[in-house]
Structures are given as structure tokens and as C-alpha cells.
PyMOL CGO cylinders between C-alpha atoms (Angstrom):
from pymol import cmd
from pymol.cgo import CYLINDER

trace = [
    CYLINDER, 51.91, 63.37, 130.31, 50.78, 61.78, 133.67, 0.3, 1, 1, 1, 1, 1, 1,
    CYLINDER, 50.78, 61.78, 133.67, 48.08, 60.03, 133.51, 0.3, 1, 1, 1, 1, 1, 1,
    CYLINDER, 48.08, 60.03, 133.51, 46.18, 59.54, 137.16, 0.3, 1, 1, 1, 1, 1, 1,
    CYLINDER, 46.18, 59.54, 137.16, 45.92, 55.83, 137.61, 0.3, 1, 1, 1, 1, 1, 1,
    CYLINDER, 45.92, 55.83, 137.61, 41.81, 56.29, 137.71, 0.3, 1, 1, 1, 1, 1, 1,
    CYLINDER, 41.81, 56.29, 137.71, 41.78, 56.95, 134.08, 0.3, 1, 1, 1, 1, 1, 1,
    CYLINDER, 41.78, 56.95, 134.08, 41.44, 54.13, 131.47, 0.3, 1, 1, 1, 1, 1, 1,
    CYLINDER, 41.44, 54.13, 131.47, 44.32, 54.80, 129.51, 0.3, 1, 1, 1, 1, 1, 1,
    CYLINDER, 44.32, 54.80, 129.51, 42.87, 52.06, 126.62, 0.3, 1, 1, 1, 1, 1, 1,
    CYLINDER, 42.87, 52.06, 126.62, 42.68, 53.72, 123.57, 0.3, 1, 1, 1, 1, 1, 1,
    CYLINDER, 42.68, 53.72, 123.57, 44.04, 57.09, 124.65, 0.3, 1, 1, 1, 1, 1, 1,
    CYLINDER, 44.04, 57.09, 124.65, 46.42, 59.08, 122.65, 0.3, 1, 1, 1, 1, 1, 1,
    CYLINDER, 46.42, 59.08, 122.65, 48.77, 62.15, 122.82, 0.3, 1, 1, 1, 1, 1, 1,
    CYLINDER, 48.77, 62.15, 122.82, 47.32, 64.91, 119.62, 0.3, 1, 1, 1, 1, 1, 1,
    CYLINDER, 47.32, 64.91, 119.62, 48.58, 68.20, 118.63, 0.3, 1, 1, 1, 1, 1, 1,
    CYLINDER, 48.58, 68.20, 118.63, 45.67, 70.59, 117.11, 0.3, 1, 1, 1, 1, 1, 1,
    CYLINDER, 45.67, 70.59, 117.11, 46.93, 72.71, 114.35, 0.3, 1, 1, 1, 1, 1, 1,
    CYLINDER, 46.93, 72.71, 114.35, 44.23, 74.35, 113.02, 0.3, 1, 1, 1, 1, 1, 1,
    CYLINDER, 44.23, 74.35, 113.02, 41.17, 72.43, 112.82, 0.3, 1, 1, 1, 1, 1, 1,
    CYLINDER, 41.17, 72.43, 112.82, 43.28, 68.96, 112.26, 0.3, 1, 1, 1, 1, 1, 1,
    CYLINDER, 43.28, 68.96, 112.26, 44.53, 67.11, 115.05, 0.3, 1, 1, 1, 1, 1, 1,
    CYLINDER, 44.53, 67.11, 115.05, 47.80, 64.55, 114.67, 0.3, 1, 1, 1, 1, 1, 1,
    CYLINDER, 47.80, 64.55, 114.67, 48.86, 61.79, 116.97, 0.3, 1, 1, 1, 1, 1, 1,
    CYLINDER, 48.86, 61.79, 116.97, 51.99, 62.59, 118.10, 0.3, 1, 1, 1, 1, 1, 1,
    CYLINDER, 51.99, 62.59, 118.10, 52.03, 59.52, 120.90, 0.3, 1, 1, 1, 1, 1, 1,
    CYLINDER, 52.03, 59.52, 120.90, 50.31, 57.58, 123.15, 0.3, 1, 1, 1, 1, 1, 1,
    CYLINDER, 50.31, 57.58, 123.15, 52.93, 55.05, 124.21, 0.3, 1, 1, 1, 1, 1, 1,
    CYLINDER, 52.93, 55.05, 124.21, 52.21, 53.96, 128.42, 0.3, 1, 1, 1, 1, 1, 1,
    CYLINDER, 52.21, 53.96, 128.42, 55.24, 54.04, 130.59, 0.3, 1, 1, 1, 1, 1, 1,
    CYLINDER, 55.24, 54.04, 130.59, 56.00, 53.72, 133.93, 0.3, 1, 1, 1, 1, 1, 1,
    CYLINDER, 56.00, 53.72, 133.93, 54.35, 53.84, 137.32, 0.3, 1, 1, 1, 1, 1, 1,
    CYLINDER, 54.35, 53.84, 137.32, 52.21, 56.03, 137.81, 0.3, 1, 1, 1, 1, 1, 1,
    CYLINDER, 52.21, 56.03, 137.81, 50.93, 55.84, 133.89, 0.3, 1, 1, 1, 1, 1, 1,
    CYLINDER, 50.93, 55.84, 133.89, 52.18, 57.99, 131.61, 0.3, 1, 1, 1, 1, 1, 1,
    CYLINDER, 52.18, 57.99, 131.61, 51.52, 58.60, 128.22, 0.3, 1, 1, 1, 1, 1, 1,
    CYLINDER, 51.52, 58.60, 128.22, 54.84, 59.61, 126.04, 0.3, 1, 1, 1, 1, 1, 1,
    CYLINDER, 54.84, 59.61, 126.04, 54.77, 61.30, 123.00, 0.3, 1, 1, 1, 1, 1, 1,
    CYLINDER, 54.77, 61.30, 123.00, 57.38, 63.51, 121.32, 0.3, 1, 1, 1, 1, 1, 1,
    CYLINDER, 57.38, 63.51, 121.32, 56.54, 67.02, 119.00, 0.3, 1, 1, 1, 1, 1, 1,
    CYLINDER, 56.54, 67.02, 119.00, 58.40, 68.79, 116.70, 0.3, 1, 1, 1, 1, 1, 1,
    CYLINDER, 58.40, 68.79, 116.70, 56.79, 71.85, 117.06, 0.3, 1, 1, 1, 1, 1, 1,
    CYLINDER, 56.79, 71.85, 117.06, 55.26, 73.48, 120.23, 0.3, 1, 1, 1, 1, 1, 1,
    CYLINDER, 55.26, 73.48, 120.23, 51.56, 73.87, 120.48, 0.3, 1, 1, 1, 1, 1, 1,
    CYLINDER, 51.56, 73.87, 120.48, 48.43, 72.86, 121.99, 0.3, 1, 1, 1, 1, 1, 1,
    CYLINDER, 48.43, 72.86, 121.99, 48.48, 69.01, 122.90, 0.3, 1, 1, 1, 1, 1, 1,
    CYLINDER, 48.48, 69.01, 122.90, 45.54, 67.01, 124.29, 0.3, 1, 1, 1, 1, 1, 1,
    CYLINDER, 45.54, 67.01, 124.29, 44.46, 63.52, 125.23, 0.3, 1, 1, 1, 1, 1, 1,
    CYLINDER, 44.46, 63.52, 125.23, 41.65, 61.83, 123.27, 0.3, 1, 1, 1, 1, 1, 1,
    CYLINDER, 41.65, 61.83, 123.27, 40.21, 58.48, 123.22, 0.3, 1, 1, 1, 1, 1, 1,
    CYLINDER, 40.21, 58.48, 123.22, 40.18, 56.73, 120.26, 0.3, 1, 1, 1, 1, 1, 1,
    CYLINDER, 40.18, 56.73, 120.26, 36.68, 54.24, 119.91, 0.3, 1, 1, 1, 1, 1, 1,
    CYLINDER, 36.68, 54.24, 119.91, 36.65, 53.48, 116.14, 0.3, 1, 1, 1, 1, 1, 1,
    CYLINDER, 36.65, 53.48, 116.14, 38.10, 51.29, 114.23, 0.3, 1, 1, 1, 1, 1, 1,
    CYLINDER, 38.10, 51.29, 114.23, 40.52, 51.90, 110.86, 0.3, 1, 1, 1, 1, 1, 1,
    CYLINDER, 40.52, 51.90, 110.86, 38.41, 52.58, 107.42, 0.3, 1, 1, 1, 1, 1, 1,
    CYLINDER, 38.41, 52.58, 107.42, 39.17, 50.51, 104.58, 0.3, 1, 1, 1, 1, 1, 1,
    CYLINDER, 39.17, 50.51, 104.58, 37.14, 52.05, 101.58, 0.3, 1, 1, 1, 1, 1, 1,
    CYLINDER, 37.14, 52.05, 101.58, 36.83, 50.51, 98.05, 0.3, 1, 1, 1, 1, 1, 1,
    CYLINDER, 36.83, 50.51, 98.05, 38.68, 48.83, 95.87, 0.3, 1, 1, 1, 1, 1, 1,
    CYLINDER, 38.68, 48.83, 95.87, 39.62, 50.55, 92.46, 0.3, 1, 1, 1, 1, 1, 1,
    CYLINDER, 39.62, 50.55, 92.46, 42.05, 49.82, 89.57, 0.3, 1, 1, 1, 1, 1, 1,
    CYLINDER, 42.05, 49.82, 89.57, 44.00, 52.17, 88.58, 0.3, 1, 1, 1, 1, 1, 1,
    CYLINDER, 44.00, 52.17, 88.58, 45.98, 53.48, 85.21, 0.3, 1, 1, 1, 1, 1, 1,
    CYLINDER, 45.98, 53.48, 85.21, 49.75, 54.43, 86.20, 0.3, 1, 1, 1, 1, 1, 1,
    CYLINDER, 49.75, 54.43, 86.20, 53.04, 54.89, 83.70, 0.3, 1, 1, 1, 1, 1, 1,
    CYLINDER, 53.04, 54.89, 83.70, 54.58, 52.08, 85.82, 0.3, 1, 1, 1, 1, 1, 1,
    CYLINDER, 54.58, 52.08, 85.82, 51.17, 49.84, 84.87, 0.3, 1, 1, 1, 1, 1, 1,
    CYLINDER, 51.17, 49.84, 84.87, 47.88, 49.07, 86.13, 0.3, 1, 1, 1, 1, 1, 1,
    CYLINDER, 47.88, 49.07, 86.13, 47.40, 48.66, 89.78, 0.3, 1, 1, 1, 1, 1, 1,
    CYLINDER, 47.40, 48.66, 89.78, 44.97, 48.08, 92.81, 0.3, 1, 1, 1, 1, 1, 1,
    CYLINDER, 44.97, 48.08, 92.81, 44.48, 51.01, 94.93, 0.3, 1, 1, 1, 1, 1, 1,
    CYLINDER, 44.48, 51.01, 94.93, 42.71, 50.99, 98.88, 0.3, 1, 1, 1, 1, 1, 1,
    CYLINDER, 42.71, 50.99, 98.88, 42.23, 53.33, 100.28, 0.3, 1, 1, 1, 1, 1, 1,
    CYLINDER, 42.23, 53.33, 100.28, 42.42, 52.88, 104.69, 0.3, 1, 1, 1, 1, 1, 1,
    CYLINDER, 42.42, 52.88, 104.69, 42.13, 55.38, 107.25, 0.3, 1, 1, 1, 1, 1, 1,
    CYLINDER, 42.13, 55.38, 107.25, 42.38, 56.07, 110.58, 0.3, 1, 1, 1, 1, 1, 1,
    CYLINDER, 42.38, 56.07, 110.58, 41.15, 60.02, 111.98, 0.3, 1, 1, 1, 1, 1, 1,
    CYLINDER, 41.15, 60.02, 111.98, 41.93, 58.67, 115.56, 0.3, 1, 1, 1, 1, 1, 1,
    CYLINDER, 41.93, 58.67, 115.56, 44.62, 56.87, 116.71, 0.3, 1, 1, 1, 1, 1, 1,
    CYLINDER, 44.62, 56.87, 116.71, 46.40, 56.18, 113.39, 0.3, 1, 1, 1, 1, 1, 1,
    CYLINDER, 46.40, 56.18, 113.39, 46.58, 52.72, 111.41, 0.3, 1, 1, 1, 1, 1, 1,
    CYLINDER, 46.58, 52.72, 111.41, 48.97, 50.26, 112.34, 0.3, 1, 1, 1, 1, 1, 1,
    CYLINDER, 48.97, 50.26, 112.34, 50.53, 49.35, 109.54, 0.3, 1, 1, 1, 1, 1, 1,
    CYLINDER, 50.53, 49.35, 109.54, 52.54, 46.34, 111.66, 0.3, 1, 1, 1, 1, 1, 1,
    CYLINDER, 52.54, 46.34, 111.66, 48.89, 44.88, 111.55, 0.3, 1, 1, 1, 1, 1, 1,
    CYLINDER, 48.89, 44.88, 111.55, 48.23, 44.75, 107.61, 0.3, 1, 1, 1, 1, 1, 1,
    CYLINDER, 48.23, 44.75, 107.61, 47.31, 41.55, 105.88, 0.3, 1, 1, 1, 1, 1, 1,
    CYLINDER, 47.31, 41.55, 105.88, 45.86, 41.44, 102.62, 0.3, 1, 1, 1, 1, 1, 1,
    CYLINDER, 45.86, 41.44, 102.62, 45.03, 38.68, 100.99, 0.3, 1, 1, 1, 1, 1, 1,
    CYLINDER, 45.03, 38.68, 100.99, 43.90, 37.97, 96.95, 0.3, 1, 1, 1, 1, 1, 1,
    CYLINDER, 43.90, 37.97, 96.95, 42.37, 34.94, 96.34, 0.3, 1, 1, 1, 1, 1, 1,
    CYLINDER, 42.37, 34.94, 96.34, 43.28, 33.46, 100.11, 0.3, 1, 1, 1, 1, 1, 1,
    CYLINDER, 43.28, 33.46, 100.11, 47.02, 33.89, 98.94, 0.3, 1, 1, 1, 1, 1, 1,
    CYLINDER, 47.02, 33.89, 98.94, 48.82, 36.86, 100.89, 0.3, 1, 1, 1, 1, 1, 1,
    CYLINDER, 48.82, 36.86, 100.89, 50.17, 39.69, 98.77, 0.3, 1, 1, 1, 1, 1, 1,
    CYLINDER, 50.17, 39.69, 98.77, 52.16, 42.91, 99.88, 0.3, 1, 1, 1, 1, 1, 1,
    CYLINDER, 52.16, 42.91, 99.88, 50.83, 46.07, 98.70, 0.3, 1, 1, 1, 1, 1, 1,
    CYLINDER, 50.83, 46.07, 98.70, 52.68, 49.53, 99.78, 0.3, 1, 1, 1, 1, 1, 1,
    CYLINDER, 52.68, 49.53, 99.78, 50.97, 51.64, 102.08, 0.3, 1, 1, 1, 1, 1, 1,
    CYLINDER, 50.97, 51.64, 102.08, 51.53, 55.28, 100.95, 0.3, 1, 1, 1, 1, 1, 1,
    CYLINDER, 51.53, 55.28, 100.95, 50.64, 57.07, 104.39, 0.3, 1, 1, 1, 1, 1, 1,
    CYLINDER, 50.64, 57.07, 104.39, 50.42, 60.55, 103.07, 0.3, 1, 1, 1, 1, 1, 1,
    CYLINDER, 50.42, 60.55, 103.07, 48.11, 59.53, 100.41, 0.3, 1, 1, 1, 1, 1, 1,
    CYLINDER, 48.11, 59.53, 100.41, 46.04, 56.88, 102.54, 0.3, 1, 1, 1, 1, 1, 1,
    CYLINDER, 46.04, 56.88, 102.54, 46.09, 54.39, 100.69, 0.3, 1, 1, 1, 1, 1, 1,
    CYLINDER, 46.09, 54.39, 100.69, 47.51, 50.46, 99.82, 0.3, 1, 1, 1, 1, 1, 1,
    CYLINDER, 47.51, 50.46, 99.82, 49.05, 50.22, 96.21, 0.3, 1, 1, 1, 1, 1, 1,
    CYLINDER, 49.05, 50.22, 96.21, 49.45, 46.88, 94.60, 0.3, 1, 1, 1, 1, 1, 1,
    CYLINDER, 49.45, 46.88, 94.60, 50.88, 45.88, 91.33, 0.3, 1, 1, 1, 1, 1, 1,
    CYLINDER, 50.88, 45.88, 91.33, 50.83, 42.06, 90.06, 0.3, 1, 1, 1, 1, 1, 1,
    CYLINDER, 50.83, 42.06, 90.06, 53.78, 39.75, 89.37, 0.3, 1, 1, 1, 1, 1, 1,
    CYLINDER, 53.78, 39.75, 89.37, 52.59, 37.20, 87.93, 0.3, 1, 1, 1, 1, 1, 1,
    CYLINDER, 52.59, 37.20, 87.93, 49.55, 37.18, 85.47, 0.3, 1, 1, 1, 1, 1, 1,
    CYLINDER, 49.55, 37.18, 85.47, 45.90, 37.58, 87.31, 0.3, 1, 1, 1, 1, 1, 1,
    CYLINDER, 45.90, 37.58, 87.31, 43.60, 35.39, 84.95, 0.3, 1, 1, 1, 1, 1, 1,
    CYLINDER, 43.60, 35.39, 84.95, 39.94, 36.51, 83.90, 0.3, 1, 1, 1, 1, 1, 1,
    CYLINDER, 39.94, 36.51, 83.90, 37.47, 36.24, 85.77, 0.3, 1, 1, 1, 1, 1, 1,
    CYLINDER, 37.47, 36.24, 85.77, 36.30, 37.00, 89.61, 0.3, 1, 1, 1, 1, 1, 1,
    CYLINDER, 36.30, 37.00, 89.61, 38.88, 37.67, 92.26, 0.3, 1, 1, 1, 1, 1, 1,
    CYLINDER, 38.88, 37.67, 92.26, 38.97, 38.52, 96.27, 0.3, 1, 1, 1, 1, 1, 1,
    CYLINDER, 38.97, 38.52, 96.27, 40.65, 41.00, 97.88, 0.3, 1, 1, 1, 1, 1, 1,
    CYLINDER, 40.65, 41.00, 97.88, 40.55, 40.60, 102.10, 0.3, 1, 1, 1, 1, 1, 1,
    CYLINDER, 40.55, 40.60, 102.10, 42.24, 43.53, 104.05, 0.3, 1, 1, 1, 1, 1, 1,
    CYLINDER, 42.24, 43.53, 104.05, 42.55, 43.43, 107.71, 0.3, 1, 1, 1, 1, 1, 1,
    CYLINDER, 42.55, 43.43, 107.71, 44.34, 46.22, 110.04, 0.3, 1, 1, 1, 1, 1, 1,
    CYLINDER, 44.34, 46.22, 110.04, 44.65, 46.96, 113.35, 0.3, 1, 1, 1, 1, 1, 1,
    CYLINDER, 44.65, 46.96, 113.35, 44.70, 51.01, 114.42, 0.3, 1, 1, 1, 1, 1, 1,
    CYLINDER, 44.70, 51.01, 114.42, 47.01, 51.98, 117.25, 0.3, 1, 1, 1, 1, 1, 1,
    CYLINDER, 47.01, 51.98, 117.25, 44.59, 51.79, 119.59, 0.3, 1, 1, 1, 1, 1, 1,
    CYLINDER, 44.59, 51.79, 119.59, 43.63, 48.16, 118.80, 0.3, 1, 1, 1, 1, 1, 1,
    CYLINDER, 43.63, 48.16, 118.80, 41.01, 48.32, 117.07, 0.3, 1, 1, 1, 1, 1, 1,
    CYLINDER, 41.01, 48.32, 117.07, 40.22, 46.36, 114.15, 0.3, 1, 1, 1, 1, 1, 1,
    CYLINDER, 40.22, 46.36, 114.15, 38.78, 46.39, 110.58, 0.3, 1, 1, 1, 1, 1, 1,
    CYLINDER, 38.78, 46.39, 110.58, 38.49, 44.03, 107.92, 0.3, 1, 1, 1, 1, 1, 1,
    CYLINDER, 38.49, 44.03, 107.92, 36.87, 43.83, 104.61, 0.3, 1, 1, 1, 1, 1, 1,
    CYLINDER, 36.87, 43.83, 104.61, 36.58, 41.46, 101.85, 0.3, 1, 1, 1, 1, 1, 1,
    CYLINDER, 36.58, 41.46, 101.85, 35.91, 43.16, 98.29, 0.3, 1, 1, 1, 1, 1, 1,
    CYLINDER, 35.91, 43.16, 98.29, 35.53, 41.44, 94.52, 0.3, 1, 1, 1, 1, 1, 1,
    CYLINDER, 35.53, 41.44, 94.52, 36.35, 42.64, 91.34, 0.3, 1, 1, 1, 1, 1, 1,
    CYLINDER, 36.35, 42.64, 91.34, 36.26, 41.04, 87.91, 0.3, 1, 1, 1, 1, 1, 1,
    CYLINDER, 36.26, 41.04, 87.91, 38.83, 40.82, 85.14, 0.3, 1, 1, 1, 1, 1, 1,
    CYLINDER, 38.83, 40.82, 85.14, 37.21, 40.28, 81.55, 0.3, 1, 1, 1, 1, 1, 1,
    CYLINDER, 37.21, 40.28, 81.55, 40.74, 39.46, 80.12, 0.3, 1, 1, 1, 1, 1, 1,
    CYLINDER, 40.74, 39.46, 80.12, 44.17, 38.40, 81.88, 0.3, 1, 1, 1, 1, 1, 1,
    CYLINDER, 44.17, 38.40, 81.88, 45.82, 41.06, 83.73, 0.3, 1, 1, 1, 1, 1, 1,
    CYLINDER, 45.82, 41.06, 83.73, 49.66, 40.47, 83.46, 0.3, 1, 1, 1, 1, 1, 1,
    CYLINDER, 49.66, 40.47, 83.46, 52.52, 42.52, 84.66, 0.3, 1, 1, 1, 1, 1, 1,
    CYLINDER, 52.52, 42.52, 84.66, 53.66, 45.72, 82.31, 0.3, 1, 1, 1, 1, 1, 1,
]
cmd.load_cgo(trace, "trace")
């Protein structure tokens, strides 16, 4: 889609509305004049919007699962989409490497090596595509070790 070179193109991004739900389909700039490039795999309505908010990371939980205990996040992004190039979380200042489960929206973690009792920090920080940042420290406490299962 050709952009005229007027427009801002920061933060603007190629949607298709299906229903009431729109999904980013592109948003890449190429060329001269601008143009934003997307690709669909189904035809429909497509429009430009401008994305001005950044990501959502929302609280912490632990959660029960067959394959063991884990951390769940949950991070969003309605606009432009998260970045997941841009993830860095962090427990206790050392960097870990959750899975980001896209469908779900969400970061997964399981431990490695033994978490001892006591209070622990999780920092997440993520870029959307449209640059725009979050970050968010959160704590949680362990009454008892928390080792691998």
C-alpha cells in the first residue's frame, strides 16, 4: 500500500478486519515513495492504523502442569503485535528463557536448577512492532525450594 510521503508512517501497520477483530498482517516500509508491505492469506477488508501503545505484560502466576510447576506471563499487544526479537526476562538479575506461546499470550517458564525459598524478581521487557516499549518488574515468594520435576 502506498503511503503519500506526508503521512508519518511511525507506528503504522497493515490489519485485516474479520469480524469485529482486526490482525496485523504487515507494516514493513519499502521503497521510494513509502510503502507499507504486508501479505494476506485470505481476501478482505484491509486498513492502516496507527499503533500508540505499548505491549501489556500482566501478572505473574505459578502454575500446576503434568510436565511440573511453572511461571506463566501473560503479554499482549492489540496493536501492532509484540516483538518477540525484543524479550528479556530476567529472575533475580540473571537472564532466563521462557517460551512465548503466541496463541495463548503468554511467556512459560520452567526451572532447571532448584529456586530456593524465599523472595524472588521477575523483570520482563518487550518491544511491540511498532517500537514501543514495556517493562515490568514483579515478586513472588517461595515458602519451600522449588526444584525441577
Amino acid at each position: 500500500m502506498t503511503v503519500p510521503e506526508s503521512v508519518d508512517t511511525d507506528g503504522l501497520a497493515l490489519f485485516f478486519q474479520e469480524g469485529k477483530r482486526f490482525w496485523r498482517v504487515g507494516g514493513r516500509r519499502t521503497g521510494s515513495p513509502p510503502a507499507l508491505e504486508g501479505s494476506l492469506v485470505h481476501p478482505g477488508p484491509v486498513g492502516l492504523m496507527r499503533d500508540k501503545t505499548p505491549p501489556v505484560v500482566g501478572d505473574l502466576r505459578r502454575a500446576a502442569h503434568p510436565a511440573g510447576a511453572r511461571l506463566e506471563i501473560p503479554v499482549s499487544d492489540p496493536g501492532a503485535g509484540v516483538d518477540i526479537g525484543t524479550l528479556r526476562v530476567r529472575l533475580d538479575g540473571r537472564p532466563i528463557h521462557p517460551e512465548y506461546f503466541h496463541a495463548y499470550g503468554r511467556l512459560t517458564w520452567r526451572p532447571v536448577e532448584p529456586l530456593g525459598a524465599g523472595r524472588h524478581a521477575v523483570e520482563v521487557r518487550l518491544r511491540d512492532a511498532a517500537g514501543h516499549e514495556a517493562r515490568r518488574t514483579q515478586h513472588f515468594r517461595l515458602e519451600n525450594r522449588w526444584a525441577p520435576e
